[in-house]
N, C-alpha and C positions, 0 to 999 in steps of 0.2 A: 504494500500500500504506500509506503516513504517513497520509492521508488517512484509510483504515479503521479504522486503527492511534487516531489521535488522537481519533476519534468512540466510541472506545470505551475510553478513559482511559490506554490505553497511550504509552509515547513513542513519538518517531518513531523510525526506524532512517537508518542511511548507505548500505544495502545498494546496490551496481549488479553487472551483468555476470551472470556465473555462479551468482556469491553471493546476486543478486535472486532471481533463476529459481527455484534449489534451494529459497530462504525460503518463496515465493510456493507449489512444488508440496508444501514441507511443511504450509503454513498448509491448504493442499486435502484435502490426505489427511485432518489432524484433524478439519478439521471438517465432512468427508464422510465418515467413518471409517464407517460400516455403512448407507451409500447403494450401494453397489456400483460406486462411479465407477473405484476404485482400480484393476480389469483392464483398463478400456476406455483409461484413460492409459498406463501402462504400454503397452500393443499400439500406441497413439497415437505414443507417444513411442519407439518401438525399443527397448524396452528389455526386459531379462527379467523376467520371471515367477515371483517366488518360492516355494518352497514350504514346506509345514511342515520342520520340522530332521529331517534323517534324507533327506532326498529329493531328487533331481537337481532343479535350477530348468530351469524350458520354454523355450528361445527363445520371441520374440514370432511368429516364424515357422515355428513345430511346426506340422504339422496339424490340435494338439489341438485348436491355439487359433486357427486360422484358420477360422472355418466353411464349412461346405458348401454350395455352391448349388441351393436347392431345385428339385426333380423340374417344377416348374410353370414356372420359370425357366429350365430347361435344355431343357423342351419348348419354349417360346416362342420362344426362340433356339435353333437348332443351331448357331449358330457360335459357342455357347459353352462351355469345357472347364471342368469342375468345377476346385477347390481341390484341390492334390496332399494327397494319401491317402485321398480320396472318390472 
């Protein structure tokens, strides 16, 4: 991260552990901020789902958000059981 950090005029940081992690997924979110990366991390990393204020947040494990395995996919295999609530 100093590395990207210093190529682009900033100083370096001390950051390790937890406090790397957290820096490194915030430096992601910014500057992938309207790429759509931010649900697929989230679901990546276990974690929930935020919603607009006023609304219950999704487990990463709703059905919402788990999708469904398509009709081509389920013929091809029988021995496959779709995602619960499909």
């Amino acid at each position: 991260m100093n590395e990207l950090r210093t190529k682009r005029g900033l100083d370096a940081v001390s950051f390790s552990g937890a406090e790397l992690l957290n820096e490194i997924l915030l430096q992601r979110r910014l500057e992938l901020g309207q790429e759509g990366h931010r649900f697929f991390d989230l679901k990546r990393r276990g974690e929930t789902i935020s919603k607009p204020a006023g609304r219950t947040p999704v487990s990463y494990e709703d059905f919402r958000v788990v999708a469904r395995i398509s009709e081509t996919q389920m013929d091809a295999n029988k021995n496959l059981e779709n995602n619960p609530g499909y």
